[in-house]
PDB file of N, H, CA, C and O in Angstrom:
ATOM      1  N   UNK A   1      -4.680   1.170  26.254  1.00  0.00           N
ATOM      2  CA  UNK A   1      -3.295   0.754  26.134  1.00  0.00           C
ATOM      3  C   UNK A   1      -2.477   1.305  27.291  1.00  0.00           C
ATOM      4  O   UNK A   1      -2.709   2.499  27.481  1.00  0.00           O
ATOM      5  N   UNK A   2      -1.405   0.663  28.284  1.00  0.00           N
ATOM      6  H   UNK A   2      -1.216  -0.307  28.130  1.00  0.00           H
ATOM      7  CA  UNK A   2      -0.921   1.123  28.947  1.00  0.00           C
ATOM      8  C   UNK A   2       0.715   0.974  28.435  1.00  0.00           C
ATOM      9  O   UNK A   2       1.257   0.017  27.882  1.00  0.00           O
ATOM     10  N   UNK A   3       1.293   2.324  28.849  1.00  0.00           N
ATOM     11  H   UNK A   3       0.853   3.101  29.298  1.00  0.00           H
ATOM     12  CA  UNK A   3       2.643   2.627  28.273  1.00  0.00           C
ATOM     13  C   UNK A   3       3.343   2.271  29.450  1.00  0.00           C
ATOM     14  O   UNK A   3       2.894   2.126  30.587  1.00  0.00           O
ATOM     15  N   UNK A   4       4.726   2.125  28.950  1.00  0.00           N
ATOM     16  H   UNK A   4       5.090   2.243  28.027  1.00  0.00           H
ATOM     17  CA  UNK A   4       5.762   1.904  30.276  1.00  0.00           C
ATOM     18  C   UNK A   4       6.171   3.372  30.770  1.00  0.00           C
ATOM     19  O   UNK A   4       6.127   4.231  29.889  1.00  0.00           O
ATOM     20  N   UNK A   5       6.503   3.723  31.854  1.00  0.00           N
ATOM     21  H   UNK A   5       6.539   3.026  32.570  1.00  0.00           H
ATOM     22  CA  UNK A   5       6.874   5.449  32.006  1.00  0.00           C
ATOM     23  C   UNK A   5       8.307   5.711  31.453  1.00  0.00           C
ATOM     24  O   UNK A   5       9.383   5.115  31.516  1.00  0.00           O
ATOM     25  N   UNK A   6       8.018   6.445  31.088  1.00  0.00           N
ATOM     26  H   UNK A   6       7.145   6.929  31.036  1.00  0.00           H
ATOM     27  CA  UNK A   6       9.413   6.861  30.741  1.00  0.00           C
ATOM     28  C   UNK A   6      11.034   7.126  31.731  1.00  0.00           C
ATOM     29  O   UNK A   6      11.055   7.971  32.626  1.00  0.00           O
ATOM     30  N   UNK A   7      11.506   6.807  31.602  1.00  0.00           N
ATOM     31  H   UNK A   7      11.489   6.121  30.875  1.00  0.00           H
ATOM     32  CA  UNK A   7      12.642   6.338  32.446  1.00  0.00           C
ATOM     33  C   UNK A   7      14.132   7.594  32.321  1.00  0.00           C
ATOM     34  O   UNK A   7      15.287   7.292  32.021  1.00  0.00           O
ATOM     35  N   UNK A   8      13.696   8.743  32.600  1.00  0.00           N
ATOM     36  H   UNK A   8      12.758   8.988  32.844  1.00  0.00           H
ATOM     37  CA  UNK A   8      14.396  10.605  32.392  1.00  0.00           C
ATOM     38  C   UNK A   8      15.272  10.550  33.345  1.00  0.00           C
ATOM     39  O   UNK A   8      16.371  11.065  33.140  1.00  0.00           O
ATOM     40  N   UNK A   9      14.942   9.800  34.836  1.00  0.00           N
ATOM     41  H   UNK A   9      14.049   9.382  35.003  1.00  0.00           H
ATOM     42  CA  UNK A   9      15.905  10.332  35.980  1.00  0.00           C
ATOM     43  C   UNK A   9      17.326   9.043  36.019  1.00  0.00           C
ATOM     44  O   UNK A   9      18.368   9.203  36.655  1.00  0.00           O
ATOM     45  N   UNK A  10      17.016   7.929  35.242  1.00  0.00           N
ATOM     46  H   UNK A  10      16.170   7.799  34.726  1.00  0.00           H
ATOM     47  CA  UNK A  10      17.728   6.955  35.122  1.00  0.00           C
ATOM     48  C   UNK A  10      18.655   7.296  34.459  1.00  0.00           C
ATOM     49  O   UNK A  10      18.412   7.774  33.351  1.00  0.00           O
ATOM     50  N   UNK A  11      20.290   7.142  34.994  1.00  0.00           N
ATOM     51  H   UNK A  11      20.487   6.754  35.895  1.00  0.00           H
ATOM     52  CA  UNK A  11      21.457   7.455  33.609  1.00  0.00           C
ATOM     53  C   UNK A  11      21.564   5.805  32.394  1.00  0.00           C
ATOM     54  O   UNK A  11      21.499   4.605  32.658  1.00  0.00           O
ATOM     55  N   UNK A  12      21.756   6.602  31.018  1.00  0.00           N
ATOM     56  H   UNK A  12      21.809   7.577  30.803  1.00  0.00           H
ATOM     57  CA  UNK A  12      21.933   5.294  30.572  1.00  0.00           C
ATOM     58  C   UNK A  12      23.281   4.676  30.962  1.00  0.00           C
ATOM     59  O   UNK A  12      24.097   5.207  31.714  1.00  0.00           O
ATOM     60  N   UNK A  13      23.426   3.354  30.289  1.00  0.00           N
ATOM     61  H   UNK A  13      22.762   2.923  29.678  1.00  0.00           H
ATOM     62  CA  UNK A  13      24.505   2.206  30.273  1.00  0.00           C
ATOM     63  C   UNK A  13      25.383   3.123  29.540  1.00  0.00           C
ATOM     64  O   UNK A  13      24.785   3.799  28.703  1.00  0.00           O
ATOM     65  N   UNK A  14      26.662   3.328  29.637  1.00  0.00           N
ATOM     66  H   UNK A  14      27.147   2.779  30.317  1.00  0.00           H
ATOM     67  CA  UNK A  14      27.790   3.581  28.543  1.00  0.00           C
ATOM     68  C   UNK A  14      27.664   2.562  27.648  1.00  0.00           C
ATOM     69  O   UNK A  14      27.431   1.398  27.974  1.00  0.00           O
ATOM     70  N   UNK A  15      27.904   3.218  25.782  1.00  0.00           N
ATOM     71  H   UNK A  15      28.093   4.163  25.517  1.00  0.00           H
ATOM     72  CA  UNK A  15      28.263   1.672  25.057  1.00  0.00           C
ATOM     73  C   UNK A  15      29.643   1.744  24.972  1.00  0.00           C
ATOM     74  O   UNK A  15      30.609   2.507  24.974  1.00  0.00           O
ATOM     75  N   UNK A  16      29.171   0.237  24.874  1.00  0.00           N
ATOM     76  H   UNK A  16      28.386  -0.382  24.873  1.00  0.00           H
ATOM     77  CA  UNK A  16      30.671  -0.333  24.556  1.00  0.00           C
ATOM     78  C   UNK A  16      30.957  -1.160  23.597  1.00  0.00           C
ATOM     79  O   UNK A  16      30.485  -2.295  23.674  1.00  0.00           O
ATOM     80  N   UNK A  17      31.739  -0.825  22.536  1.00  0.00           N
ATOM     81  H   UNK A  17      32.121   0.097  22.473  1.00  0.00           H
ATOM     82  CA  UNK A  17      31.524  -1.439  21.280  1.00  0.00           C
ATOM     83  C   UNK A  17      31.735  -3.032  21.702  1.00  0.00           C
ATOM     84  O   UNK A  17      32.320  -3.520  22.669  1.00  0.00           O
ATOM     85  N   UNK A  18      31.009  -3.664  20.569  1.00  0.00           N
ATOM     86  H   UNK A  18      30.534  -3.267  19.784  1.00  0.00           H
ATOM     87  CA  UNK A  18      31.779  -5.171  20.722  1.00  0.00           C
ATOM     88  C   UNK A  18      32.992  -5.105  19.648  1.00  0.00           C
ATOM     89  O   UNK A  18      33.156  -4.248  18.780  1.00  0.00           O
ATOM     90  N   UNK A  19      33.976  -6.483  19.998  1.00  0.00           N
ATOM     91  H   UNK A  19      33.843  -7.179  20.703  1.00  0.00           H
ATOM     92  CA  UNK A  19      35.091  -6.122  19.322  1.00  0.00           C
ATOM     93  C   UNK A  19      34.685  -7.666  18.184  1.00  0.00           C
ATOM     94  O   UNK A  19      34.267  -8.610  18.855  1.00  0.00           O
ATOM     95  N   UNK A  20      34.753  -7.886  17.009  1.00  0.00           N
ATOM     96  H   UNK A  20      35.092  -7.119  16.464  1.00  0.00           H
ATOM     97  CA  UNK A  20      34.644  -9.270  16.060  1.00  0.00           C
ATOM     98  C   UNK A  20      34.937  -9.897  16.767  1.00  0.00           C
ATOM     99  O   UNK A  20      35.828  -9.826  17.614  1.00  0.00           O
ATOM    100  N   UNK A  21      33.655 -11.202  16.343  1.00  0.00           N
ATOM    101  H   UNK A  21      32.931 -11.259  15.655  1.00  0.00           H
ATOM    102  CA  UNK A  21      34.795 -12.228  17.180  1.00  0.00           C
ATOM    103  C   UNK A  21      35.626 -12.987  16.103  1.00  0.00           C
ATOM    104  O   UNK A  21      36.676 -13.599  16.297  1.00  0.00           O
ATOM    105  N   UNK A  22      34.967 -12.833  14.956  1.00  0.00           N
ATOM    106  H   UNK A  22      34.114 -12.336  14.799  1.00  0.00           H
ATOM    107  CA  UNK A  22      36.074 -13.785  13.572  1.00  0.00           C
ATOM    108  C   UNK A  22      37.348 -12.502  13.807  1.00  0.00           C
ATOM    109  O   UNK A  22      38.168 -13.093  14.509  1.00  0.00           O
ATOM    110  N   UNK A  23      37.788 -11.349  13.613  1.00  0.00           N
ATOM    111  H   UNK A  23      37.122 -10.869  13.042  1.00  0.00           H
ATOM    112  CA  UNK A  23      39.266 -10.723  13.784  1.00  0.00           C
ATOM    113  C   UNK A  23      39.956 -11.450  15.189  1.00  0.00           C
ATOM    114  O   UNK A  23      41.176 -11.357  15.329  1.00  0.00           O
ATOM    115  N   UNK A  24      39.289 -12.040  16.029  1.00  0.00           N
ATOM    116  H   UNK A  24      38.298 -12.116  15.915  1.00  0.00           H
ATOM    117  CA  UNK A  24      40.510 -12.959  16.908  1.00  0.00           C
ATOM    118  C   UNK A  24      40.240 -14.243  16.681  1.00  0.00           C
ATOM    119  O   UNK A  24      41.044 -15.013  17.206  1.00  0.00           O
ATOM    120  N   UNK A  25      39.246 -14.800  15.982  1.00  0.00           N
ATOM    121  H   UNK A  25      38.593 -14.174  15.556  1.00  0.00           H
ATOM    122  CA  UNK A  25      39.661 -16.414  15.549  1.00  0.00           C
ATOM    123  C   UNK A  25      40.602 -16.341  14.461  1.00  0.00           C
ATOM    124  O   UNK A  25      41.342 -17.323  14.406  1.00  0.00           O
ATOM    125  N   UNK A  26      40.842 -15.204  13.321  1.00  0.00           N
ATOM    126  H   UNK A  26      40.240 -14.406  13.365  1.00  0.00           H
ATOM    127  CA  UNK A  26      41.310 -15.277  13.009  1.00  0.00           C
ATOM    128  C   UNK A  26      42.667 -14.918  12.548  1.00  0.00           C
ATOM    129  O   UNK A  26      43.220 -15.125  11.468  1.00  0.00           O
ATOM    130  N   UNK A  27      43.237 -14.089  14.064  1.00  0.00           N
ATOM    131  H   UNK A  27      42.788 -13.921  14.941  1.00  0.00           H
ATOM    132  CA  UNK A  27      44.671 -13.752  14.728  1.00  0.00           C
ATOM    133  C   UNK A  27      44.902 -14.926  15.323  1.00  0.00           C
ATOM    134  O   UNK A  27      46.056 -15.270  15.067  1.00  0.00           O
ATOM    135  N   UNK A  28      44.284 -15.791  16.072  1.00  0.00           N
ATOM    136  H   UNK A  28      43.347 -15.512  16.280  1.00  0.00           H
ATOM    137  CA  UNK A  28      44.768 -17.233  16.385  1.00  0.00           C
ATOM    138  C   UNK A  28      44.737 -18.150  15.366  1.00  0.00           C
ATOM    139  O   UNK A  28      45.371 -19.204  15.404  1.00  0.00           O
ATOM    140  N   UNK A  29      44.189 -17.883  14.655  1.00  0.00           N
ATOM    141  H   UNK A  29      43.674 -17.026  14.624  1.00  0.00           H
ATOM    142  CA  UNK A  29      44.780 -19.259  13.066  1.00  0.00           C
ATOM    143  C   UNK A  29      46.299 -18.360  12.617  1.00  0.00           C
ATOM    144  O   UNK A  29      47.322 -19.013  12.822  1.00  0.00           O
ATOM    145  N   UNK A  30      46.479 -17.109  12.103  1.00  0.00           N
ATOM    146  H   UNK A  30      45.649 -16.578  11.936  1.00  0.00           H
ATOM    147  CA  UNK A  30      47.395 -17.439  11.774  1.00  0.00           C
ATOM    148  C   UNK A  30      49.070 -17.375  12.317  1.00  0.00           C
ATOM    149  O   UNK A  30      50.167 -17.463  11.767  1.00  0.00           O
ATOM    150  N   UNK A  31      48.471 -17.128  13.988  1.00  0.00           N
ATOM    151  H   UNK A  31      47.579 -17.056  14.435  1.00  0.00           H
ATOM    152  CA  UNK A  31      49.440 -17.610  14.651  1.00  0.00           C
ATOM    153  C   UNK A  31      49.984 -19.039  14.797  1.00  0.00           C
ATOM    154  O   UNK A  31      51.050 -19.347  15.330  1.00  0.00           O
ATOM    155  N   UNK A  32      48.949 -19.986  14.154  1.00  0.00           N
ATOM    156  H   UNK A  32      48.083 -19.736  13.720  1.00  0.00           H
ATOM    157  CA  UNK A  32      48.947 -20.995  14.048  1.00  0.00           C
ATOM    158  C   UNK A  32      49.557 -21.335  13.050  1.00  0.00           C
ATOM    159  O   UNK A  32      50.429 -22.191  13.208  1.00  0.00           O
ATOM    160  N   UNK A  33      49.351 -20.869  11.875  1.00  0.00           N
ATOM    161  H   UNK A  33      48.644 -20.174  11.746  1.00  0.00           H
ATOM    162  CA  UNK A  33      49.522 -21.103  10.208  1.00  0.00           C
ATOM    163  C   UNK A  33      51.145 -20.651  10.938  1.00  0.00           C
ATOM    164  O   UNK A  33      51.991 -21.474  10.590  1.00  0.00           O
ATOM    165  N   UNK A  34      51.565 -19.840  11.606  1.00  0.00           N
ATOM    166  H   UNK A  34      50.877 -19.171  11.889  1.00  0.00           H
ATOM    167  CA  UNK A  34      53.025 -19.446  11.181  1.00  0.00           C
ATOM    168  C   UNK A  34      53.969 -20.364  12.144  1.00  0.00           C
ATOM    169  O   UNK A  34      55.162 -20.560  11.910  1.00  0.00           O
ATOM    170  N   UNK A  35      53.439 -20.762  12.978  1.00  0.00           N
ATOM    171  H   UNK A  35      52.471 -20.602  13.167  1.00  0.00           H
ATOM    172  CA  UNK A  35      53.992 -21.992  13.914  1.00  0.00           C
ATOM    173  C   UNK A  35      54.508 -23.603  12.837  1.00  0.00           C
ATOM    174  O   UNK A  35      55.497 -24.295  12.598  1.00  0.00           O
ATOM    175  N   UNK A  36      53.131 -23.501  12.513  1.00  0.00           N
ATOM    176  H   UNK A  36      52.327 -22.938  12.707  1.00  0.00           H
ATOM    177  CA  UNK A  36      53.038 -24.837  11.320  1.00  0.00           C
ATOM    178  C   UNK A  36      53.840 -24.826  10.266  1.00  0.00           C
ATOM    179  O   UNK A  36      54.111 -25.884   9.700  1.00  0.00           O
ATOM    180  N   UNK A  37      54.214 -23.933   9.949  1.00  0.00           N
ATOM    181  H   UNK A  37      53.993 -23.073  10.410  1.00  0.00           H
ATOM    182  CA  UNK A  37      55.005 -22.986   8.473  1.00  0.00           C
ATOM    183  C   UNK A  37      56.697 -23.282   8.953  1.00  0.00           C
ATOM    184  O   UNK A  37      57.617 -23.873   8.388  1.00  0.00           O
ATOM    185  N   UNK A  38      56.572 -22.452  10.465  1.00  0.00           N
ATOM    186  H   UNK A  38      55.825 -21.972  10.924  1.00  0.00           H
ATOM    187  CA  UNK A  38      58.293 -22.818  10.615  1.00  0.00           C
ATOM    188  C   UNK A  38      58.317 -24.066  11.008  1.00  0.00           C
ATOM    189  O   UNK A  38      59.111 -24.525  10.187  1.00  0.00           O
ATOM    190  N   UNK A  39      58.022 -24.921  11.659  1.00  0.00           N
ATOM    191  H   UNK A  39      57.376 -24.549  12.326  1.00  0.00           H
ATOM    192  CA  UNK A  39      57.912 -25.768  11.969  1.00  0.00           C
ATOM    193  C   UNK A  39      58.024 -27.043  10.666  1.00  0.00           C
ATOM    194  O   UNK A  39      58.809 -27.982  10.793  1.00  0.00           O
ATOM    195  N   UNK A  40      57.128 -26.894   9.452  1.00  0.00           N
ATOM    196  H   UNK A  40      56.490 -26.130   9.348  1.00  0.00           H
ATOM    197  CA  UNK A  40      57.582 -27.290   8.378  1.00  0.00           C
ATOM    198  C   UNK A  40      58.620 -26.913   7.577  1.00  0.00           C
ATOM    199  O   UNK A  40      59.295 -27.483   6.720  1.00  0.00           O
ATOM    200  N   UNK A  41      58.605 -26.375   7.812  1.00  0.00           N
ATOM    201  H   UNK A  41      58.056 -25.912   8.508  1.00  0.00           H
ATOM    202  CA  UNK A  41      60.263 -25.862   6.969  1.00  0.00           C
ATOM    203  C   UNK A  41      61.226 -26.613   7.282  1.00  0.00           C
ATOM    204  O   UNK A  41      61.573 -27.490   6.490  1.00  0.00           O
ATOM    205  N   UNK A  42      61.913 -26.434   8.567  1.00  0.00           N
ATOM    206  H   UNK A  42      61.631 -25.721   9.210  1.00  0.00           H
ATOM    207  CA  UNK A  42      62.559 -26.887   9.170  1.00  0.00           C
ATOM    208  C   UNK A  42      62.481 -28.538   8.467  1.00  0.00           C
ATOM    209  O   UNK A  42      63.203 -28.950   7.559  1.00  0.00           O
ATOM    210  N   UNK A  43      61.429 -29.280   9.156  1.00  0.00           N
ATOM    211  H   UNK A  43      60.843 -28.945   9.893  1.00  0.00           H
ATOM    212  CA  UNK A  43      61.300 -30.897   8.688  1.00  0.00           C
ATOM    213  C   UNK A  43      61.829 -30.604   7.074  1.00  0.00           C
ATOM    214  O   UNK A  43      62.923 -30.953   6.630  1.00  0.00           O
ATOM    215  N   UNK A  44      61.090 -30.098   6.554  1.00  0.00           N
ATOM    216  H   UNK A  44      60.201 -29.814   6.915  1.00  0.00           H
ATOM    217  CA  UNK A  44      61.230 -29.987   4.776  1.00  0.00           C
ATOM    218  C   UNK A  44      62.651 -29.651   4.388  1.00  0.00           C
ATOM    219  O   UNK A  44      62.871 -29.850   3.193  1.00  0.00           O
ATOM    220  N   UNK A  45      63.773 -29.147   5.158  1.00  0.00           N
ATOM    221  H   UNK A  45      63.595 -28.985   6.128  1.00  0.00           H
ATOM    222  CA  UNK A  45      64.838 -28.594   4.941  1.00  0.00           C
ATOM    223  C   UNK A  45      65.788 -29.995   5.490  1.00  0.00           C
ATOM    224  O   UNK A  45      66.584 -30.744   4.925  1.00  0.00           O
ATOM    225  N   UNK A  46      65.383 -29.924   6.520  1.00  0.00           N
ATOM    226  H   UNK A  46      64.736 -29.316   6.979  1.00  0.00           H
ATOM    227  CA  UNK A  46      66.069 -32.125   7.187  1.00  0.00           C
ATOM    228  C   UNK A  46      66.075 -33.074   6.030  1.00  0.00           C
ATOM    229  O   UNK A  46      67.084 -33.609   5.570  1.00  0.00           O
ATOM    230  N   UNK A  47      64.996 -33.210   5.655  1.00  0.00           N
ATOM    231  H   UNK A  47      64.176 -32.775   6.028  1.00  0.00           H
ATOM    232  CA  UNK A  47      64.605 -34.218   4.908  1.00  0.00           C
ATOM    233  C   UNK A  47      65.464 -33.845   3.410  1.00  0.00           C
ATOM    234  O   UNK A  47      65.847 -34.834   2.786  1.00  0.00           O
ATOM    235  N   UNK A  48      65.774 -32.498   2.823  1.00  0.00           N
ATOM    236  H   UNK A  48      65.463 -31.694   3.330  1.00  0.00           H
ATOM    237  CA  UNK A  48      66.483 -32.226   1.365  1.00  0.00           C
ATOM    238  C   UNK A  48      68.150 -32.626   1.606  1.00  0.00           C
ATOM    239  O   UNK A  48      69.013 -33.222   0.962  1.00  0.00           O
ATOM    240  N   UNK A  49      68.026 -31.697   3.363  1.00  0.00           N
ATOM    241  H   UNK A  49      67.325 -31.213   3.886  1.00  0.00           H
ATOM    242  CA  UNK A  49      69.774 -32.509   3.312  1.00  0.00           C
ATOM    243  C   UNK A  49      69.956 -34.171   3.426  1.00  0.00           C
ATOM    244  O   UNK A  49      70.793 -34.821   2.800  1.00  0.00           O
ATOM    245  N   UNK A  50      68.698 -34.858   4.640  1.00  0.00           N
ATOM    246  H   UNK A  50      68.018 -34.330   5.149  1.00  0.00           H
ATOM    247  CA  UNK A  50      69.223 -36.572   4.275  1.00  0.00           C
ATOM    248  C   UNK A  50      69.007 -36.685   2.960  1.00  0.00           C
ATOM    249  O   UNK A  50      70.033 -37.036   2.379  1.00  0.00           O
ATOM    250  N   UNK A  51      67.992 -36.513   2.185  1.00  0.00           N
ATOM    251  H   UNK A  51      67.158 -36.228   2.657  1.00  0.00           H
ATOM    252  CA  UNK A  51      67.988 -37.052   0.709  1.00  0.00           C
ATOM    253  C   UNK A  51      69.459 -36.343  -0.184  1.00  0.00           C
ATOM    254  O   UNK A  51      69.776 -36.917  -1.226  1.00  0.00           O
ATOM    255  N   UNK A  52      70.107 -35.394   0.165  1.00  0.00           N
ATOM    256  H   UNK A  52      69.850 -34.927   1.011  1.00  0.00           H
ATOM    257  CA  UNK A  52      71.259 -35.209  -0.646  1.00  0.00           C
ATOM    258  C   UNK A  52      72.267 -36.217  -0.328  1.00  0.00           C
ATOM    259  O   UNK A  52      72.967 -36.673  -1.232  1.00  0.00           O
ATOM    260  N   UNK A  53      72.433 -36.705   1.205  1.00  0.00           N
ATOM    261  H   UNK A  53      71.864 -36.335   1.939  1.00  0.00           H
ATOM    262  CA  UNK A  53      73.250 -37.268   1.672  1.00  0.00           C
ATOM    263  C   UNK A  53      73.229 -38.673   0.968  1.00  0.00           C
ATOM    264  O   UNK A  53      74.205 -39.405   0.808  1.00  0.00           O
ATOM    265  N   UNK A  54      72.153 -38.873   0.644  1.00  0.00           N
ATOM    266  H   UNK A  54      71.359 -38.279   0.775  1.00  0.00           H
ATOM    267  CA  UNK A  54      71.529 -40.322   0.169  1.00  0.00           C
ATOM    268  C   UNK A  54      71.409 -40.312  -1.088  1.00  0.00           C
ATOM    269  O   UNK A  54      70.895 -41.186  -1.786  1.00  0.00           O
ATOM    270  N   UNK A  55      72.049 -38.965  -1.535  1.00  0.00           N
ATOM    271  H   UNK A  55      72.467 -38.255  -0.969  1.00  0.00           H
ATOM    272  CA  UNK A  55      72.351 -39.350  -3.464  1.00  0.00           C
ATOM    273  C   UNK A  55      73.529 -39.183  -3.265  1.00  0.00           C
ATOM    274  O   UNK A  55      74.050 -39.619  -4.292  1.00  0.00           O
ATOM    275  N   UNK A  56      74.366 -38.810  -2.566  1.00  0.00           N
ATOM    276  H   UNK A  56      73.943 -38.456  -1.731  1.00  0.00           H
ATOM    277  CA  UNK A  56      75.957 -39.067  -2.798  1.00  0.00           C
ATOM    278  C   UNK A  56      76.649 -40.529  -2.841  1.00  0.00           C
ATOM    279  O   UNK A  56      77.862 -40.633  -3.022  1.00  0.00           O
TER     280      UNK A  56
END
């Protein structure tokens, strides 16, 4: 059997953690969700005042 040599005078790699990748898909959804949110509101709030206007 032949071994690989051992590798003593070599410095290792620093680690480096990995960071999730679902914790930033899912900081970009709900930057999304809150865009969509005001964004509906707004329409949803238009639409209660024409419909009041349109029961007077």
């Amino acid at each position: 059997m032949s071994k690989k040599p051992s590798k003593v005078n070599e410095p290792q790699a620093p680690y480096t953690a990995k960071q999730p990748a679902k914790a930033t898909a899912a900081g970009k959804s709900l930057n999304k969700d809150a865009e969509f949110r005001r964004i509906a509101d707004k329409i949803f709030s238009e639409r209660k005042e024409l419909l009041h206007k349109l029961a007077q």
